[in-house]
N, C-alpha and C positions, 0 to 999 in steps of 0.2 A: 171828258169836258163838254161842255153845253155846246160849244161852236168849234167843235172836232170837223177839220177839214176831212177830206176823202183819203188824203194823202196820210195825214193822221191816224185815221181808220185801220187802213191798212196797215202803217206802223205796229200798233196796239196789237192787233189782234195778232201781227207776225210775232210779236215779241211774248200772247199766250199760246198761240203754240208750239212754240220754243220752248214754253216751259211745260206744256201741258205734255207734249213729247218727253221729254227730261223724265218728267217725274211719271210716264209712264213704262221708259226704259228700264230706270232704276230700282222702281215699284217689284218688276219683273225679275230684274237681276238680282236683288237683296232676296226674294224667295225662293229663286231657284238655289242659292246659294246656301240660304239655312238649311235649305232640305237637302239638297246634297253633302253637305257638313253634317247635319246629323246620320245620315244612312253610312256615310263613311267612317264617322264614328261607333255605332256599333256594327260597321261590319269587322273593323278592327278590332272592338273587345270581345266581340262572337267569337272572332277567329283566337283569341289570347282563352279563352274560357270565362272572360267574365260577361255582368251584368250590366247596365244604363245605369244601375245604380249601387254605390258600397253598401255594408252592411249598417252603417250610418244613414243610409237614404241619402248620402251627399250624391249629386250627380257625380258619376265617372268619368275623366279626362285622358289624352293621349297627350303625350310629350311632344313636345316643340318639332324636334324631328318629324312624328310619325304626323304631325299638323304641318310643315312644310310640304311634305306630300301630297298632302291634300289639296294646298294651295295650288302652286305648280300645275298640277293636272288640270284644276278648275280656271285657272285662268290660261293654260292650252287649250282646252278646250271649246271656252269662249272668246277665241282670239277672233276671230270673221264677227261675232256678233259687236264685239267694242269696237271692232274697225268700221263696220257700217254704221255704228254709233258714233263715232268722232267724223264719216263723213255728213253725217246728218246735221250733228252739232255745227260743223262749219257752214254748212251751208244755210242753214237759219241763221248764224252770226253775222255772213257774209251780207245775207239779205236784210239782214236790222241793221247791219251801219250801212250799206246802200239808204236805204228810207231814210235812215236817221240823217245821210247828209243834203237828202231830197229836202225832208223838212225845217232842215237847217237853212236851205238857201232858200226858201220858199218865205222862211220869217225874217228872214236878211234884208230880203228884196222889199218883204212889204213894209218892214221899218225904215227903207232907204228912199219908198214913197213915201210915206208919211214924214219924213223929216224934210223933204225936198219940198215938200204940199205947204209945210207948216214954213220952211223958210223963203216962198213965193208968198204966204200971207203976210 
């Protein structure tokens, strides 16, 4: 906004790196994830004797089970890294509704001059 107080400022910008964070987390976690989903995937059909792909070209799939597995591990694995991420998350939430109720009282107040200015006139 054209007449963005300091206090505003701050708001704003806490509430883009909250998300520029986020979506740099995620960015991360969603590609480490395909790629170890896929290597896990063929290192199971390697070990079964087959190929990436049928004699159809259809890509190749493992069963529910041998894909629970997969999960599990993957998300043991990254358990420290979601945990420093849920404390990050909070802490940028924390710090956006702080501001958000700095800037809340801050337009409180100057509407509670303006209305006391206007009922002196």
């Amino acid at each position: 906004p054209p007449e963005e107080s300091a206090l505003e400022r701050r708001l704003r910008e806490a509430r883009q790196e909250a998300q520029a964070s986020n979506q740099r987390f995620w960015a991360r976690h969603n590609r480490a994830f395909r790629q170890e989903k896929e290597e896990f995937i063929y290192s199971r059909l390697k070990a079964k004797g087959l190929e990436m792909r049928d004699e159809s070209g259809q890509k190749a799939t493992l069963n529910a089970e041998e894909m629970a597995d997969f999960y599990k591990d993957f998300l043991s694995k990254n358990f420290k890294k979601r945990l420093q991420y849920n404390r990050d998350w909070y802490k940028h939430n924390f710090r956006i509704t702080f501001l958000m109720g700095q800037v809340a009282l801050v337009r409180a107040l100057r509407w509670l001059r303006r209305r006391k200015k206007n009922v002196e006139q």
